[in-house]
C-alpha positions in Angstrom: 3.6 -12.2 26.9 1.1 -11.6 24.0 -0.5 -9.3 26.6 2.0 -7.7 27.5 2.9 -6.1 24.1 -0.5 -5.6 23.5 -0.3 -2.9 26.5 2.8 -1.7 25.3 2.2 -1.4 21.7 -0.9 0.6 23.1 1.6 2.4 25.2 4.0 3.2 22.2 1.2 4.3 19.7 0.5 7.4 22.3 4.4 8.4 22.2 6.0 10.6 20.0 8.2 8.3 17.9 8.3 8.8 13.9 8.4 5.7 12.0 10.1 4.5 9.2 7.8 5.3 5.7 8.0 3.1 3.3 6.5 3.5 -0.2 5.3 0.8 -2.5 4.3 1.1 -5.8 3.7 -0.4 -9.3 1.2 -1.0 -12.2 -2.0 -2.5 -11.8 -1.5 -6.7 -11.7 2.2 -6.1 -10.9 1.9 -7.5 -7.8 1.5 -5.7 -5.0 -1.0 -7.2 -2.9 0.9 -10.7 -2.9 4.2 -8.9 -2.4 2.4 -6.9 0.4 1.0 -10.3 1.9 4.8 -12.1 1.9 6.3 -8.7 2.9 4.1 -8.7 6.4 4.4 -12.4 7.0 8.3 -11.7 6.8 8.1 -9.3 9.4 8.2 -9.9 13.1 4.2 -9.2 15.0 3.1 -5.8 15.3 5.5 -4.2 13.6 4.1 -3.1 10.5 1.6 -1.1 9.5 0.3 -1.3 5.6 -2.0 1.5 4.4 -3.4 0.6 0.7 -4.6 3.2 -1.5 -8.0 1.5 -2.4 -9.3 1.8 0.2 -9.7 5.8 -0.4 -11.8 6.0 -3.6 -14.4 8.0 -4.0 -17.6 7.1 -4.3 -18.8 5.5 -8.1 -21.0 8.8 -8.3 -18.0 11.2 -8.0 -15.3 9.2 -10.1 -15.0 11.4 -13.8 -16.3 9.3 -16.2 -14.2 8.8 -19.9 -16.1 9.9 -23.2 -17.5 6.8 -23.2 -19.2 7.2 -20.2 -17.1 4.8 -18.4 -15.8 5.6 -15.0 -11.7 5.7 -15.0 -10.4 4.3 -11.6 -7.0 5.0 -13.1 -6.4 8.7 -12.5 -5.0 10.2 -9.2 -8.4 11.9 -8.9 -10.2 9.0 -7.9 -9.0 8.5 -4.5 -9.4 10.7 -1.6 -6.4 12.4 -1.6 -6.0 14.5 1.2 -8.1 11.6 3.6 -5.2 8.8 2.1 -2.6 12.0 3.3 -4.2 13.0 6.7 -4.3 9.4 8.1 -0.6 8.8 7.0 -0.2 11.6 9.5 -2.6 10.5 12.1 -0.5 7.0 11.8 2.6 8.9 12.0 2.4 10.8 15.2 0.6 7.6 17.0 -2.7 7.7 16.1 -5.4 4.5 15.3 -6.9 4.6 12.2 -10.4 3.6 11.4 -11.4 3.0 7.4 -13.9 1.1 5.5 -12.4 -1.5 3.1 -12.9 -1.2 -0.5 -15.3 -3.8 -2.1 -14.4 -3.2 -6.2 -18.0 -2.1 -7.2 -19.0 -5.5 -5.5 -22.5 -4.7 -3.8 -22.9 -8.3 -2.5 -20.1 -8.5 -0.4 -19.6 -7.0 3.1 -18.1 -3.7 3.8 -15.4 -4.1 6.6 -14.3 -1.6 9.1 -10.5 -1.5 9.2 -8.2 -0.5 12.0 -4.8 0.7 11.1 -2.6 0.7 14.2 0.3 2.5 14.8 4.0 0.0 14.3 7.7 1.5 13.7 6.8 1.1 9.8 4.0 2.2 7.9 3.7 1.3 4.3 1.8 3.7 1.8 1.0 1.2 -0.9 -0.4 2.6 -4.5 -1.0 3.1 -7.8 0.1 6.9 -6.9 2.1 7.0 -3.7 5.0 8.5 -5.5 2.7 10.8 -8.1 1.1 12.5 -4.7 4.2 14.8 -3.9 3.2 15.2 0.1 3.0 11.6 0.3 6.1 11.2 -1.9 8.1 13.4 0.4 7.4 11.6 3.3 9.1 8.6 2.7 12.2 7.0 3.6 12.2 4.4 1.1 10.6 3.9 -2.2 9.8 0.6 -3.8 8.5 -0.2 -7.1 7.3 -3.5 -8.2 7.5 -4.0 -11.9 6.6 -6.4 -14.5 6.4 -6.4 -18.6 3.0 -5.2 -19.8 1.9 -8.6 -21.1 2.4 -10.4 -17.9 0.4 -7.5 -16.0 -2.4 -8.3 -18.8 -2.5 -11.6 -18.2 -2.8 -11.2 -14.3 -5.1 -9.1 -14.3 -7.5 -10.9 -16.9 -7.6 -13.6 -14.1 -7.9 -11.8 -11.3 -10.9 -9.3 -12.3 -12.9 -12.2 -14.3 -12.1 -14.5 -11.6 -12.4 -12.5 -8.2 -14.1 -9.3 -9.4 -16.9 -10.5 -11.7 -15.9 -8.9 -14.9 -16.6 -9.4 -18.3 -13.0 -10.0 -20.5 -14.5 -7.4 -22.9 -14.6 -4.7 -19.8 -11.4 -5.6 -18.6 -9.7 -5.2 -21.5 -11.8 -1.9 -22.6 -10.5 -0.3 -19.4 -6.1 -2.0 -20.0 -5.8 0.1 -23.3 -8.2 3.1 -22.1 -7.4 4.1 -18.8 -4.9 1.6 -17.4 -1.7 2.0 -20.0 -2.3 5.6 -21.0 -2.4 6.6 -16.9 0.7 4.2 -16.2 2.4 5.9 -18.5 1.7 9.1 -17.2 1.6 8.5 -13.5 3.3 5.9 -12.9 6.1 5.1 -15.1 7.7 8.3 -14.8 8.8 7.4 -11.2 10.1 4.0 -11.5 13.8 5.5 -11.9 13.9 7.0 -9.0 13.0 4.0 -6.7 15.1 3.1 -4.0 14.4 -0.4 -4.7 13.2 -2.0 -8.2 11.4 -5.2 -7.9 11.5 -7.3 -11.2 8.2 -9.6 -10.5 7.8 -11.2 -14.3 7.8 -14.7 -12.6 9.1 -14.1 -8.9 9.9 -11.7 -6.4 11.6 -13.6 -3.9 14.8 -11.8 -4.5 13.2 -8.7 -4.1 11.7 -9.4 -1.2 14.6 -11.1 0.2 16.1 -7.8 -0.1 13.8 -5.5 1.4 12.7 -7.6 4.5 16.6 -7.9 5.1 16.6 -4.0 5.1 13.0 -3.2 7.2 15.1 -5.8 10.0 17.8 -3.5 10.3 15.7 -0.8 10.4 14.2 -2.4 13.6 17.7 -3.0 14.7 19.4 0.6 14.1 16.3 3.2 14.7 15.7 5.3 17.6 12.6 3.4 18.2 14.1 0.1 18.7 15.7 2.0 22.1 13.0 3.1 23.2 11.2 -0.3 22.7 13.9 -2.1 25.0 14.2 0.6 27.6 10.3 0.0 27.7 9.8 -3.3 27.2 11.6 -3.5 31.0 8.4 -2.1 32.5 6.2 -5.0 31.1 8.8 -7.4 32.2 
C-alpha cells in the first residue's frame, strides 16, 4: 500500500488541486519548531507539507549589519523574500521543491538538500509570514504562537548556548537589539488578527488539540479529499 500512494501522491502533485495555506507564526523561542514537530506527527502521512522561513536567509555577507557592526537576522530583509514567495507557488500548483537547509552560522555541520513535496496542506512557518503581504494573502488560516517575553528569553538562552554555540553575552546583545525592537515592529502588530492564538507559556497541547482537529476536517470537507477517493480507486 505504501507504494501505492507513493505513485499517487506523485500522481496528485502533477494535478491542479489548490491546497489549504496555513500560516504559522510567533516570536523567536515561542515555539514553533516543537509545535511544528507535534503538529506533523498529529497529522496522517503525506499530508503535510511545512515550509520554514530559515531556510531562505541570505548569505552572512549580504545580511545589513546594526551600528555595531553586528549582523541583524531579525529584519524581514534577511530572508529571500521573493525565493520563500515563488516556492509557496511552485508548492501550490504541484510542484517539488528543492532547498538547502539552514545551518545557523554553524560551518562544521553539514548542509542538507531538502525536498518539499506537494500535500493538500502547506504550512508557511515564520518570523514574518504575516508581515510579507503576498504571503499573508495567501492564506487560509493564520496561527500565532505566543508566549510572555521572559519565558521566550529563557528558551532561547538554552537553545542558542546549547544547540547553536553562542556566547550568553551575544545572545542577549542580539534579544534587546534586534530581537524585541523587530517583534515589536513586525511581529506583534499581527498577533490580533490570527485565526488562531496559541498561548505556549508552559504548554500548547490545547492549542494544538485545536488546530489538528481543524487541518482533519479540512481533509474531510475539501475538494481535494474527492478527488483523492475517486483516485485512490485506480491504485486499488
Amino acid at each position: 500500500m505504501r507504494v501505492k500512494m507513493l505513485i499517487f501522491t506523485n500522481f496528485v502533485s502533477r494535478m491542479s488541486f489548490k491546497p489549504y495555506i496555513v500560516g504559522i507564526s510567533g516570536g523567536s523561542a515561542s515555539g514553533k519548531t516543537s509545535f511544528l514537530r507535534k503538529l506533523r506527527e498529529g497529522m496522517p502521512e503525506d499530508t503535510v507539507c511545512i515550509v520554514s522561513q530559515d531556510n531562505y536567509y541570505l548569505p552572512m555577507a549580504q545580511q545589513q549589519r546594526d551600528d555595531n557592526d553586528q549582523i541583524n537576522f531579525d529584519l524581514p530583509s534577511s530572508i529571500q523574500r521573493q525565493q520563500f514567495f515563488e516556492d509557496m507557488q511552485r508548492l501550490k500548483s504541484g510542484q517539488v521543491v528543492q532547498i538547502n537547509e539552514y545551518t545557523y552560522n554553524n560551518a562544521a555541520r553539514q548542509v542538507d538538500k531538502l525536498v518539499l513535496e506537494p500535500a493538500p496542506i502547506i504550512i508557511m512557518e515564520g518570523l514574518f509570514i504575516f508581515h510579507y503581504e503576498e504571503i499573508r494573502e495567501e492564506l487560509d488560516l493564520k496561527v500565532y504562537i505566543d508566549a510572555r517575553d521572559e519565558v521566550k528569553l529563557e528558551r532561547r538562552l538554552k537553545r542558542d548556548i546549547l544547540e547553536r554555540g553562542y556566547s550568553e553575552e551575544a545572545i542577549l546583545y542580539q534579544w534587546h537589539n534586534h530581537v524585541l525592537p523587530c517583534y515589536s515592529q513586525f511581529l506583534r502588530p499581527y498577533r490580533d488578527d490570527a485565526d488562531i492564538i496559541v498561548t505556549n507559556n508552559k504548554s500548547f497541547d490545547k492549542g494544538l488539540s485545536v488546530l489538528l482537529d481543524h487541518l482533519k476536517e479540512v481533509l474531510k470537507s475539501d475538494t481535494w479529499s474527492a478527488n483523492k477517493n475517486s483516485l485512490l480507486e485506480h491504485f486499488e
